[in-house]
Short mmCIF file of the C-alpha atoms (twelve columns), coordinates in Angstrom:
data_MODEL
# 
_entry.id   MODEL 
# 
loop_
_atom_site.group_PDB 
_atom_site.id 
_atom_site.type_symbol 
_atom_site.label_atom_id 
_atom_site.label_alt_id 
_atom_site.label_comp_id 
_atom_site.label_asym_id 
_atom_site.label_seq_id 
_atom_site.Cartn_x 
_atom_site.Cartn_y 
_atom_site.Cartn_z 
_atom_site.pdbx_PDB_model_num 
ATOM 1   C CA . UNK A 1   0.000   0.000   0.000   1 
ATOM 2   C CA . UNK A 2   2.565   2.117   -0.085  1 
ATOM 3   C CA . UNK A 3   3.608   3.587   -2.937  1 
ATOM 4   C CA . UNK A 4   7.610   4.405   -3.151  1 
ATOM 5   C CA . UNK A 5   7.875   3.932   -6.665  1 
ATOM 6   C CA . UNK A 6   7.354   7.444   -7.187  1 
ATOM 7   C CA . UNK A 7   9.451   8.292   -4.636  1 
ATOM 8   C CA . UNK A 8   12.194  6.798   -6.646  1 
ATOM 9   C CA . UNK A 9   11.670  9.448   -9.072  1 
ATOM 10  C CA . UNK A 10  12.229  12.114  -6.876  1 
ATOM 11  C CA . UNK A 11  15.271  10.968  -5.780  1 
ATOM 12  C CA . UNK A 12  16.698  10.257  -8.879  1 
ATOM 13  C CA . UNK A 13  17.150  14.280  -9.297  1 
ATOM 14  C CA . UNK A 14  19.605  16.736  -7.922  1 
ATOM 15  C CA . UNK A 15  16.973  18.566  -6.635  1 
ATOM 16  C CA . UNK A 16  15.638  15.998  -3.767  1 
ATOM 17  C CA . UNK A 17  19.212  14.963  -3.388  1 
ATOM 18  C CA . UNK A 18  20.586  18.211  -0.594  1 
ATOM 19  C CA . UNK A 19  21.089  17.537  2.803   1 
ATOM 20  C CA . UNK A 20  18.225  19.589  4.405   1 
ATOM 21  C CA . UNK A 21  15.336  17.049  2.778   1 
ATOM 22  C CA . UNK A 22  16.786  14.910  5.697   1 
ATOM 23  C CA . UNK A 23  15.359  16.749  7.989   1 
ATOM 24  C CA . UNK A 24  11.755  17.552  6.179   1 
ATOM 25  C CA . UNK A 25  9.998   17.413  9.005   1 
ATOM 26  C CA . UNK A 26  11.815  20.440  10.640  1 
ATOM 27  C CA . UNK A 27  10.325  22.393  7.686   1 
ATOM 28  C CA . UNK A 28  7.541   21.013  6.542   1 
ATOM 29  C CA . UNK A 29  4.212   22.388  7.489   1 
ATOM 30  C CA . UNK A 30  2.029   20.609  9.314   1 
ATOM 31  C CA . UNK A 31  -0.799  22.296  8.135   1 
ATOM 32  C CA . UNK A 32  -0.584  21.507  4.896   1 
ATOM 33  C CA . UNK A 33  -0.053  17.645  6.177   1 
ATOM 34  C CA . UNK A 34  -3.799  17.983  8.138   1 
ATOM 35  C CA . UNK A 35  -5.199  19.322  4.974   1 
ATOM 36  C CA . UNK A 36  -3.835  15.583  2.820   1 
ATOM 37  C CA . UNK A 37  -6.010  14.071  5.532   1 
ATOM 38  C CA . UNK A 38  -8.846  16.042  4.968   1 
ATOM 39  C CA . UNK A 39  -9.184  15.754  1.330   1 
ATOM 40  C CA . UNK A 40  -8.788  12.128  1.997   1 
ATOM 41  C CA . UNK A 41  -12.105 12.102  4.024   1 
ATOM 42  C CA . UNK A 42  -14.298 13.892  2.280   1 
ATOM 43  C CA . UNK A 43  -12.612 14.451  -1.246  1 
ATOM 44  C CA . UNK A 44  -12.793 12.520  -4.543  1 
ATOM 45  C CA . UNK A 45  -11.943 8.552   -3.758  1 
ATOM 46  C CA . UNK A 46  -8.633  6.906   -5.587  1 
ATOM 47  C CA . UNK A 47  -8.672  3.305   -7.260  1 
ATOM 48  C CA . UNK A 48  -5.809  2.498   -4.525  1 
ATOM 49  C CA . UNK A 49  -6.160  4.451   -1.362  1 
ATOM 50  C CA . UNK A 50  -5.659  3.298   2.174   1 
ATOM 51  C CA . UNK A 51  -5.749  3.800   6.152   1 
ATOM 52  C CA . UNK A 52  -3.433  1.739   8.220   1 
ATOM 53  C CA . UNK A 53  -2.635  1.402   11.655  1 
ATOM 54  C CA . UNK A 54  -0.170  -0.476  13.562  1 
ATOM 55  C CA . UNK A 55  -0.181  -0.890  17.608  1 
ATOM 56  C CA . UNK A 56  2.434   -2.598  20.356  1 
ATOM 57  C CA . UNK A 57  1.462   -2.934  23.828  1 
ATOM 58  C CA . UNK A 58  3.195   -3.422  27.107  1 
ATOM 59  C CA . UNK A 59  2.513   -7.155  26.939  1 
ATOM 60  C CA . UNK A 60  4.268   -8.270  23.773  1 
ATOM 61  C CA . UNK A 61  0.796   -8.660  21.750  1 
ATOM 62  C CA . UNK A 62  0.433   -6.401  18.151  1 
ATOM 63  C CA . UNK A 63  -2.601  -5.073  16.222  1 
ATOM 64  C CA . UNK A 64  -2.438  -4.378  12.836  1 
ATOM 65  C CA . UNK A 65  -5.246  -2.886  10.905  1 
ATOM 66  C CA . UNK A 66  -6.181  -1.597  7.481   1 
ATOM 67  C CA . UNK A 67  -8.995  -0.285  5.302   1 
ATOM 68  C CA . UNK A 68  -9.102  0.145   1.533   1 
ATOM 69  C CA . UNK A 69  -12.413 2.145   0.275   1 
ATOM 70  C CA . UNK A 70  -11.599 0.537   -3.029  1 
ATOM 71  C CA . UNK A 71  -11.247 -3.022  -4.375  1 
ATOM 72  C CA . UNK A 72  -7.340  -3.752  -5.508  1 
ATOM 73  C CA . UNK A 73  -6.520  -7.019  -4.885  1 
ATOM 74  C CA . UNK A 74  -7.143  -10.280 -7.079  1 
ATOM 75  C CA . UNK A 75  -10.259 -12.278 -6.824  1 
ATOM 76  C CA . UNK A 76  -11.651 -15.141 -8.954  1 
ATOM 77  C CA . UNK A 77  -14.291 -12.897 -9.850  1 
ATOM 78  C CA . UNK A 78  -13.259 -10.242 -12.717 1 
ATOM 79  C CA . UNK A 79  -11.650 -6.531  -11.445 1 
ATOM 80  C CA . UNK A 80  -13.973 -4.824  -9.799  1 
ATOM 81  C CA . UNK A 81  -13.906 -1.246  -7.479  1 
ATOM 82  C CA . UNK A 82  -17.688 -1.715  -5.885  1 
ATOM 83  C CA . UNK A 83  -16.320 -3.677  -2.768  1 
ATOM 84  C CA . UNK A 84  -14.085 -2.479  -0.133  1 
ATOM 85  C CA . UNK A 85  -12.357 -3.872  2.219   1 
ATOM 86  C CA . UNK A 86  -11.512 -4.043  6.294   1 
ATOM 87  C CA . UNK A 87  -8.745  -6.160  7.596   1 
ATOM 88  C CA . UNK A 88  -7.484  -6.850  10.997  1 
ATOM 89  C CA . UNK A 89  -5.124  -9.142  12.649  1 
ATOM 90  C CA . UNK A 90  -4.196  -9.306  16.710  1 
ATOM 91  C CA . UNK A 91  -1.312  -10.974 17.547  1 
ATOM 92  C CA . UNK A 92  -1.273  -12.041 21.506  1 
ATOM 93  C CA . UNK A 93  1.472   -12.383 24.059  1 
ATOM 94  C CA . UNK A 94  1.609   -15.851 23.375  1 
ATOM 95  C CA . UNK A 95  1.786   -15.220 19.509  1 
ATOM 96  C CA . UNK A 96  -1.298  -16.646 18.470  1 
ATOM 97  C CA . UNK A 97  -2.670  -14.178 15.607  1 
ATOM 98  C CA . UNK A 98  -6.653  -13.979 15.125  1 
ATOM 99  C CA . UNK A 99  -7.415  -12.393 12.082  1 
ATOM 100 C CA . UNK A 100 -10.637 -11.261 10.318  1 
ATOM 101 C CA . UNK A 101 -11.111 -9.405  6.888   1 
ATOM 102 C CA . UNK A 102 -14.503 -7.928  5.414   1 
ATOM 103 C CA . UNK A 103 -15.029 -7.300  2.179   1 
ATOM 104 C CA . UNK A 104 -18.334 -5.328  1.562   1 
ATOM 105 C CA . UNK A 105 -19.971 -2.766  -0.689  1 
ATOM 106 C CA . UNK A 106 -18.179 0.475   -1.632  1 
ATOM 107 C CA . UNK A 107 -22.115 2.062   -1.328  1 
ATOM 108 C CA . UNK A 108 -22.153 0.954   2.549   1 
ATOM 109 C CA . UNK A 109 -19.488 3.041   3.886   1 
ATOM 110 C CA . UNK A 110 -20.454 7.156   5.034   1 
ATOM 111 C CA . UNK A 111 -17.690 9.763   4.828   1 
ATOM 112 C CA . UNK A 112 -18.161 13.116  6.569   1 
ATOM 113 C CA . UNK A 113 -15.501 15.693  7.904   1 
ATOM 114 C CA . UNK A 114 -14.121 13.820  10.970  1 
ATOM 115 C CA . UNK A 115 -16.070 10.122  10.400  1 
ATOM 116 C CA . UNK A 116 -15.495 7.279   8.317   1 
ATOM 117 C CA . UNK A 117 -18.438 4.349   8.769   1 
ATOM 118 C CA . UNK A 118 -19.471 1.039   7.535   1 
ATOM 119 C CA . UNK A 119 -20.841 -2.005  9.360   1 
ATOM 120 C CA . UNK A 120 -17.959 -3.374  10.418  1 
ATOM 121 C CA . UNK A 121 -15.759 -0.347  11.905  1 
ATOM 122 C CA . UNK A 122 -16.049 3.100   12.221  1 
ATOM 123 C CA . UNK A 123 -13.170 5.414   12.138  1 
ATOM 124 C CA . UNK A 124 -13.520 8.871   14.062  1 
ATOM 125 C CA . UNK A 125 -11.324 11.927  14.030  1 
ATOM 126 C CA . UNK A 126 -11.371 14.508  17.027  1 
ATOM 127 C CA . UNK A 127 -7.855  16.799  16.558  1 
ATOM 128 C CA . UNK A 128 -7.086  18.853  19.258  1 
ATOM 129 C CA . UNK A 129 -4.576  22.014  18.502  1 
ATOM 130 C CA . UNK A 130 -1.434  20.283  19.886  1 
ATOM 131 C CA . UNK A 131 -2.855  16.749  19.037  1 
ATOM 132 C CA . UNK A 132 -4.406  14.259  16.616  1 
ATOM 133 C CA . UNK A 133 -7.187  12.358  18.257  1 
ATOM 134 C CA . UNK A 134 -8.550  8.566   16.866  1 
ATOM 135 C CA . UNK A 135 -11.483 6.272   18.052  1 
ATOM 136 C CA . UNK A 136 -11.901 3.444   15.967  1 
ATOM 137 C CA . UNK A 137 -14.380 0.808   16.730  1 
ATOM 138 C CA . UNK A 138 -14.428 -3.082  15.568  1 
ATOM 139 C CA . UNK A 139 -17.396 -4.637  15.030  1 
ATOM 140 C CA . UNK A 140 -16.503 -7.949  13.582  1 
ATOM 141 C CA . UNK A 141 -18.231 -11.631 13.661  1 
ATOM 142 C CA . UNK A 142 -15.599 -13.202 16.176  1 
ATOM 143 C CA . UNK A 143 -14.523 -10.399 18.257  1 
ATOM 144 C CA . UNK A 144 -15.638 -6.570  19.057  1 
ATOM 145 C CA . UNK A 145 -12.694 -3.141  19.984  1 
ATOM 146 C CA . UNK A 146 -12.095 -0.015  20.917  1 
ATOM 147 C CA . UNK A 147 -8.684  1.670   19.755  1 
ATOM 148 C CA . UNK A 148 -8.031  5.094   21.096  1 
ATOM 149 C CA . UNK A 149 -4.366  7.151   19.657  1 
ATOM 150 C CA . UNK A 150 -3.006  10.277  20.796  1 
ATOM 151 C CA . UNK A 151 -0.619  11.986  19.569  1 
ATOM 152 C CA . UNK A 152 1.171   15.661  20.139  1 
ATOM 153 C CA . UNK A 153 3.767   15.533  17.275  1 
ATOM 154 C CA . UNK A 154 3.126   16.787  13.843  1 
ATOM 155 C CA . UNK A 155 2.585   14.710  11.092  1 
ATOM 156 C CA . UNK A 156 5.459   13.336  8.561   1 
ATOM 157 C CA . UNK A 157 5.436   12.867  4.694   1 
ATOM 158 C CA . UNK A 158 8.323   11.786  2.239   1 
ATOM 159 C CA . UNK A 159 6.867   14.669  0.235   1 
ATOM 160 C CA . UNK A 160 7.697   17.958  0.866   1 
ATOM 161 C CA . UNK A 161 4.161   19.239  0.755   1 
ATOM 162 C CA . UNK A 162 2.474   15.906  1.651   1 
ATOM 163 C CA . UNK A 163 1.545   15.061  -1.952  1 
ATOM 164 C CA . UNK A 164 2.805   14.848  -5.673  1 
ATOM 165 C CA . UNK A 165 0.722   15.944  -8.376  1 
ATOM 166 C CA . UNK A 166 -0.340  14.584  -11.713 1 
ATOM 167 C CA . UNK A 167 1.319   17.194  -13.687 1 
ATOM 168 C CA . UNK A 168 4.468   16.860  -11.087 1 
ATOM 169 C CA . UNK A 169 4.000   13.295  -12.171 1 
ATOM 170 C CA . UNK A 170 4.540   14.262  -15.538 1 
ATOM 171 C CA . UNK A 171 7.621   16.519  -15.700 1 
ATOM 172 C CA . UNK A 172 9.292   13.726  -14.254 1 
ATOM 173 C CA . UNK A 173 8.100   11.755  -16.991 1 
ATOM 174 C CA . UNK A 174 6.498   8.897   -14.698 1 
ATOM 175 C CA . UNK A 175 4.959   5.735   -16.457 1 
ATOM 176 C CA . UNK A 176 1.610   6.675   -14.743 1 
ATOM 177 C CA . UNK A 177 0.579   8.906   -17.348 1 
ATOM 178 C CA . UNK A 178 -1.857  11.595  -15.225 1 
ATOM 179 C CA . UNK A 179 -1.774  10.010  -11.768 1 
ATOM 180 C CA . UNK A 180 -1.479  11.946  -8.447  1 
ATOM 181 C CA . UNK A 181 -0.419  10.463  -4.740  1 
ATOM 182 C CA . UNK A 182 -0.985  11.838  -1.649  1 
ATOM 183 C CA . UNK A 183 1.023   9.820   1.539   1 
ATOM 184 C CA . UNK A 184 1.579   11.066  5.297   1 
ATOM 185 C CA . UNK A 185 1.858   9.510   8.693   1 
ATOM 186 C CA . UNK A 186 -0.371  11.130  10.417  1 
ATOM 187 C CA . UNK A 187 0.580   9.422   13.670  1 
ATOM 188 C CA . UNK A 188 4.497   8.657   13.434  1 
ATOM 189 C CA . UNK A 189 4.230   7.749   17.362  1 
ATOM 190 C CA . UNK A 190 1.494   8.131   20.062  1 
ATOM 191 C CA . UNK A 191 -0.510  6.406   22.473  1 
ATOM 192 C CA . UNK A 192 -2.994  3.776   22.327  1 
ATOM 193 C CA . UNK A 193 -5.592  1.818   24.546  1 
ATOM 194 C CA . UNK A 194 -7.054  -0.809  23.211  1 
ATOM 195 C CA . UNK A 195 -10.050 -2.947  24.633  1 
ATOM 196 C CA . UNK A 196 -11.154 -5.914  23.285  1 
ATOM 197 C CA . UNK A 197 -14.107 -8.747  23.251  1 
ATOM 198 C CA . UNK A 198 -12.883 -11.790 22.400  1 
ATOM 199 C CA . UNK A 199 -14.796 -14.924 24.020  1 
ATOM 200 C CA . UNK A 200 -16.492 -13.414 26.699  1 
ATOM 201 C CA . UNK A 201 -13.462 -12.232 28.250  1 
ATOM 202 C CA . UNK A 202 -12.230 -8.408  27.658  1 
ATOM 203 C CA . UNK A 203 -8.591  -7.633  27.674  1 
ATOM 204 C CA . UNK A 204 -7.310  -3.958  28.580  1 
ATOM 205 C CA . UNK A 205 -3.706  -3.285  26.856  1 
ATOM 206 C CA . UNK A 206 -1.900  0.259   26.557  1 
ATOM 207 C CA . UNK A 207 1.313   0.487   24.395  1 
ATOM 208 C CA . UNK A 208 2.211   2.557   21.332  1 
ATOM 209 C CA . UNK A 209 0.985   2.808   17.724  1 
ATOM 210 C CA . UNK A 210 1.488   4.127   14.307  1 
ATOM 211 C CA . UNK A 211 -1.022  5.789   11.619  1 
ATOM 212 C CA . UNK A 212 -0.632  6.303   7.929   1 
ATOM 213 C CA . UNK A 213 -2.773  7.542   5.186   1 
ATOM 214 C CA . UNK A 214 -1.731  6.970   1.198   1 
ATOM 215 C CA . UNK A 215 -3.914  7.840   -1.752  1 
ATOM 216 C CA . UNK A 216 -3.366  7.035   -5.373  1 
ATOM 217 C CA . UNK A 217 -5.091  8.049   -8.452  1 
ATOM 218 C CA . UNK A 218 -3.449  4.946   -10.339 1 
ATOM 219 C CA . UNK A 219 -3.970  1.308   -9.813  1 
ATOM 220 C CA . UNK A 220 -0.812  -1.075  -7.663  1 
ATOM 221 C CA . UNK A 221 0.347   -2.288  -11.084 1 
ATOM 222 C CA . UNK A 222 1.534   1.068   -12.127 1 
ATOM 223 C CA . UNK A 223 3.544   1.435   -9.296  1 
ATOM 224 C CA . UNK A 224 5.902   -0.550  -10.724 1 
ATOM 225 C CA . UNK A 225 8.180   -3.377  -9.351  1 
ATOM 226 C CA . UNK A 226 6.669   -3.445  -6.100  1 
ATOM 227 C CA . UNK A 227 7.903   -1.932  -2.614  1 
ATOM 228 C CA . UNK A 228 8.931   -2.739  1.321   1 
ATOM 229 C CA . UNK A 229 8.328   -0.910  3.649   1 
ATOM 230 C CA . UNK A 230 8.984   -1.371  7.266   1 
ATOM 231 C CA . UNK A 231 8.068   -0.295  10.967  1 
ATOM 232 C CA . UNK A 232 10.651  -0.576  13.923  1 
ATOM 233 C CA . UNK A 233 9.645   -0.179  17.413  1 
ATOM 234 C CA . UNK A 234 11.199  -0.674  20.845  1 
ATOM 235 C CA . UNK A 235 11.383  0.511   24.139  1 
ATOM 236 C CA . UNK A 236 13.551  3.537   23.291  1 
ATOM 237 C CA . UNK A 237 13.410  3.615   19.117  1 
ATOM 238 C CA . UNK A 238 10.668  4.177   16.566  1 
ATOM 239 C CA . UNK A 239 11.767  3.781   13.028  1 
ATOM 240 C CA . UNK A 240 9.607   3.743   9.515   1 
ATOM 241 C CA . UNK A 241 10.484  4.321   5.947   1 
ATOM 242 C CA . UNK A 242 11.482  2.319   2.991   1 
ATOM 243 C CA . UNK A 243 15.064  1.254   2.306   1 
ATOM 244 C CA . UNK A 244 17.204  3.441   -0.304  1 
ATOM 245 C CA . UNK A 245 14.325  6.118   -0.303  1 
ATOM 246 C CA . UNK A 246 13.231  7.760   3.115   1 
ATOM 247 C CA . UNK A 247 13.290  7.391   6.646   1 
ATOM 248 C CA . UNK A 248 12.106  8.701   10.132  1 
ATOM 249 C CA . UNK A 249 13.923  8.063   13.293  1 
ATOM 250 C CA . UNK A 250 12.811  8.762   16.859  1 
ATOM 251 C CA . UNK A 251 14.703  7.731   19.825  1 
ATOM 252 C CA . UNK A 252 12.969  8.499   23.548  1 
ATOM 253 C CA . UNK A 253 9.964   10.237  21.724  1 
ATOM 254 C CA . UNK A 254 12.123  12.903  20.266  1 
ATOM 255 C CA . UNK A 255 12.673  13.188  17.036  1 
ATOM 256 C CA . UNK A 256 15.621  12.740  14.735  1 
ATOM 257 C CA . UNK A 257 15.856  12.220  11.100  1 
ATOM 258 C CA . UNK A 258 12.649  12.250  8.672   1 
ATOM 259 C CA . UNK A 259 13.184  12.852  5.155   1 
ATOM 260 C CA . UNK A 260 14.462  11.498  1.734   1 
ATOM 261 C CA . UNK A 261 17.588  9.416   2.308   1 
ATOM 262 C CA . UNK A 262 19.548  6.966   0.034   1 
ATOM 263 C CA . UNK A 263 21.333  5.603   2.747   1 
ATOM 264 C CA . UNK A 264 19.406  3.367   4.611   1 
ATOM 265 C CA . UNK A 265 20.177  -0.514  3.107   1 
ATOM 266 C CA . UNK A 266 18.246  -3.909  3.325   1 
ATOM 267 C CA . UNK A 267 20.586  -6.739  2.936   1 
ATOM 268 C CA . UNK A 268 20.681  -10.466 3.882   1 
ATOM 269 C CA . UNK A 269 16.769  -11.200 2.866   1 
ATOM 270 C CA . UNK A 270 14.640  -14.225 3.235   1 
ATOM 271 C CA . UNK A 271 11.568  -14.996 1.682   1 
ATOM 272 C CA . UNK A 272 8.460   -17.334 2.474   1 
ATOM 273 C CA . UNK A 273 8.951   -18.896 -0.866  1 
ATOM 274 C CA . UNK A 274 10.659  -18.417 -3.091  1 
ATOM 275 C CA . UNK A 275 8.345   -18.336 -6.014  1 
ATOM 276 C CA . UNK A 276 6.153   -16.687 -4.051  1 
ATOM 277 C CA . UNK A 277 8.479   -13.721 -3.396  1 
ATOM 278 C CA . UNK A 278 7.604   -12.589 -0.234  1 
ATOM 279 C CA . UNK A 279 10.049  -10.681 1.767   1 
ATOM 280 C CA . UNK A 280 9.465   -12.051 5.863   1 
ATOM 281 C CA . UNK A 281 13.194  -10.822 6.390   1 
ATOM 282 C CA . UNK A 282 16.412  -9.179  6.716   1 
ATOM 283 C CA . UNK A 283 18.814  -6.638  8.066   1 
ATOM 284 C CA . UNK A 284 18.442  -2.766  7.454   1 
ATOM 285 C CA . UNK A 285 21.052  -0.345  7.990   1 
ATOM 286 C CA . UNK A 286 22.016  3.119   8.101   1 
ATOM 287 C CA . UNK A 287 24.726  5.858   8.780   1 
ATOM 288 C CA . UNK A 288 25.727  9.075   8.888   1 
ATOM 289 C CA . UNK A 289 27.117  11.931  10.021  1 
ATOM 290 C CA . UNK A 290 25.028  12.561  13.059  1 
ATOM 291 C CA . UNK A 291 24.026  8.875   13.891  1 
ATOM 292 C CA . UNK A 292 23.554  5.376   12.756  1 
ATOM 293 C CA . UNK A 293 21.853  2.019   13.315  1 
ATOM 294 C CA . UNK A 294 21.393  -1.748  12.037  1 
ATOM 295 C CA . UNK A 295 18.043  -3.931  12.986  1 
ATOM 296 C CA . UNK A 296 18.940  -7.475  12.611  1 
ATOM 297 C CA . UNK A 297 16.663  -10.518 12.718  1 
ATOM 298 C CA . UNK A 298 17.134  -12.156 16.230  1 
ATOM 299 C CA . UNK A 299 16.548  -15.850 13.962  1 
ATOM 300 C CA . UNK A 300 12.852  -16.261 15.559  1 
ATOM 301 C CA . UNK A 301 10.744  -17.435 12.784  1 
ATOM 302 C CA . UNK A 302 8.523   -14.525 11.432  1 
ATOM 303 C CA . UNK A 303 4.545   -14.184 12.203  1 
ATOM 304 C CA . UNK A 304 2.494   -13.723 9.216   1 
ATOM 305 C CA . UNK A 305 -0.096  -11.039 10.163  1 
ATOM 306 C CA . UNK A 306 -1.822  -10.144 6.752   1 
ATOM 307 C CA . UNK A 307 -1.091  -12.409 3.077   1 
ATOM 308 C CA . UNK A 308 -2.885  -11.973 0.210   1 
ATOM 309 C CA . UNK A 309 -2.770  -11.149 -3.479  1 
ATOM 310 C CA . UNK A 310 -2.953  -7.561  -4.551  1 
ATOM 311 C CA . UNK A 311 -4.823  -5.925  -7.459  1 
ATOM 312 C CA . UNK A 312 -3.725  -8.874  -9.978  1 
ATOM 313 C CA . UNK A 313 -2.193  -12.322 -9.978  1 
ATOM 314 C CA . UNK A 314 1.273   -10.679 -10.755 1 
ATOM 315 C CA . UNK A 315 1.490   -9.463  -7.201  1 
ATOM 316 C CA . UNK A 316 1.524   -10.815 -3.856  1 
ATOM 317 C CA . UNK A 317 1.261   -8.356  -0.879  1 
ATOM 318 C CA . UNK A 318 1.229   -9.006  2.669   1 
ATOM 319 C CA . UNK A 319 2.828   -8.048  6.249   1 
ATOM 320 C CA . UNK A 320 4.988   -10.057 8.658   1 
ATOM 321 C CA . UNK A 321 6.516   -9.698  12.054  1 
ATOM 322 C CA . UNK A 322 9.817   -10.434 13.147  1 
ATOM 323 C CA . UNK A 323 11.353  -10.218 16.370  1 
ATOM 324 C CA . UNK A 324 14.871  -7.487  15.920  1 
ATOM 325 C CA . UNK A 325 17.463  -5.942  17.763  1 
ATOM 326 C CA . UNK A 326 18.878  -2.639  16.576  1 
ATOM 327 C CA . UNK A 327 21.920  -1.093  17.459  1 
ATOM 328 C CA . UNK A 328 21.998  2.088   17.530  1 
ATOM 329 C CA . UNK A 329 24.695  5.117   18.183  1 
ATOM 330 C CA . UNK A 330 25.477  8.793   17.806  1 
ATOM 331 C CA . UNK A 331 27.910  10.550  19.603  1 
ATOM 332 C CA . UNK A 332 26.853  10.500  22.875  1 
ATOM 333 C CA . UNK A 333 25.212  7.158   23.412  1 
ATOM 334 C CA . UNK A 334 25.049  3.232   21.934  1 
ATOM 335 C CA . UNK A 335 22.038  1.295   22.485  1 
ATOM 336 C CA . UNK A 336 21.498  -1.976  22.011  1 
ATOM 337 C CA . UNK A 337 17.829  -3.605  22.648  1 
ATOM 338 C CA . UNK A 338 15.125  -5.745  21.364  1 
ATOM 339 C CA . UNK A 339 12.484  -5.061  19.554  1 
ATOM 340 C CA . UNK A 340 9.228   -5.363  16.522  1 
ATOM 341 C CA . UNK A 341 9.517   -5.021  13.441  1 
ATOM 342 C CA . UNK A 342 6.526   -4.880  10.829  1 
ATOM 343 C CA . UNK A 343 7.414   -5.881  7.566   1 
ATOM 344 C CA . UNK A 344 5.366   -4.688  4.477   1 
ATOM 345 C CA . UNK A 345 6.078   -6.029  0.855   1 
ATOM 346 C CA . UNK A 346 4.836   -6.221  -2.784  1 
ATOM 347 C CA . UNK A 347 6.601   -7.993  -5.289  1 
ATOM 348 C CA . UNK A 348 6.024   -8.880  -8.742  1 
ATOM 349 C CA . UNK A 349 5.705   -12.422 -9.068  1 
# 
């Protein structure tokens, strides 16, 4: 769901290339980052568009959620853009992973300026000055939630302004004749408390979580080869990006680097199968002149959280876990420590 193709692009030319984009989120206005998410809400719907959310509590377990307004992945049926779709997976302490998806009609779900409904979930806004506010609600066949996030930082894009135009699109002479993209984390780090109903028992967890928002005006296959993204977190860390193209670091809540960055390397990858070409591994690393890190694998098998196909048979999309320690140093301190790390990739089969 993230679309870094384009990204590619822009870092292909001297002008993305200078050490400030770095450090975008030091300049970039978070106003124009709230507005992405309004138009997003209540503006014109994209073939491939997406809200995301990934949470780690105090007690090990993980949540991982998604919803797509638009159908883009394969089914037996022909193509088709009247369904959407609502996924969720739960990973416990114990790592047992419980995992529902909905698919239902595009005509179900209501939009208004801080609300997104449907039968299954509901998804409300309630920003604050100094903070972005979430309630989303489950509502599924085996198990019923309540997800609140907080959180005071502003929000981060890989684009300068939060989103890339069609005609942007076109100077750069992108394959994607026309298309547009919008893409910001919203949440790069806050709070969450999460209940949940799950066989007549209720379980109360607190921890940390993650929100992203993407829109595209083209479909997956056009943005090209594919793309992996990833998510670190631990006790003291919070890392996201996609290797070779950007990257945003905080360490104790405060941040550090978040911009466009070649620099940051994914080596010594394994794959579920592989004809199957699904990344579930490997080690990413980074360096420069004010710090640098490398998450490695601690050699626990990976958890499968979501696996399916994408928006044809040529692609296989899906999202794993796997247990990592990153080292980490700058001048002042190293830091070693264990930690999750969500795995997101697309390949071309």
């Amino acid at each position: 769901m993230k679309i870094f193709s384009l990204f590619l692009i822009l870092l292909s030319t001297t002008i993305f290339s200078c050490t400030p984009l770095l450090h975008l989120n030091k300049i970039q206005s978070d106003r124009r980052i709230k507005k992405t998410e309004a138009q997003n809400f209540t503006g014109l719907k994209a073939v491939t568009q997406w809200w995301y959310y990934d949470c780690v509590f105090e007690d090990g377990s993980v949540l991982v959620f998604l919803f797509t307004p638009y159908q883009w992945w394969s089914t037996e049926e022909k193509k088709s853009i009247n369904k959407s779709l609502f996924y969720f997976s739960y990973m416990n302490s114990l790592g047992e992973v419980i995992s529902s998806r909905k698919v239902f009609d595009v005509a179900e779900i209501q939009y208004d300026v801080n609300s997104i409904k449907a039968s299954s979930f509901e998804i409300i806004k309630d920003h604050e000055k100094n903070s972005r506010n979430y309630l989303i609600n489950f509502f599924l066949d085996s198990l019923k939630g309540t997800l609140k996030i907080t959180s005071s930082e502003k929000g981060f894009s890989p684009f300068p302004r939060g989103s890339m135009s069609s005609t942007i699109a076109s100077i750069f002479k992108h394959k994607s004749k026309g298309v547009a993209i919008r893409y910001a984390a919203h949440i790069p780090g806050g709070s969450a408390q999460f209940n949940i109903e799950f066989k007549d028992s209720v379980i109360e967890l607190k921890g940390c979580a993650y929100h992203e928002q993407g829109w595209f005006t083209g479909t997956p296959d056009q943005m090209g080869s594919g793309w992996t993204w990833f998510h670190f977190v631990s006790k003291n860390i919070n890392i996201f990006g996609t290797a070779g193209q950007f990257l945003y670091l905080e360490k104790k809540d405060v941040f550090q680097i978040g911009g466009l960055t070649k620099k940051c390397s994914l080596n010594e990858t394994t794959y579920l199968k592989e004809k199957n070409n699904l990344l579930i591994g490997g080690k990413l690393t980074f360096n420069s002149k004010k710090l640098s890190f490398s998450l490695t694998p601690t050699g626990k098998p990976p958890t499968p959280l979501i696996f399916m196909p994408s928006f044809d048979t040529n692609q296989l999309w899906g999202t794993v876990l796997q247990e990592t320690t990153i080292n980490f140093m700058n001048k002042k301190t190293e830091l070693n420590e264990g930690g999750i790390l969500f795995l997101e990739t697309c390949r071309m089969r």
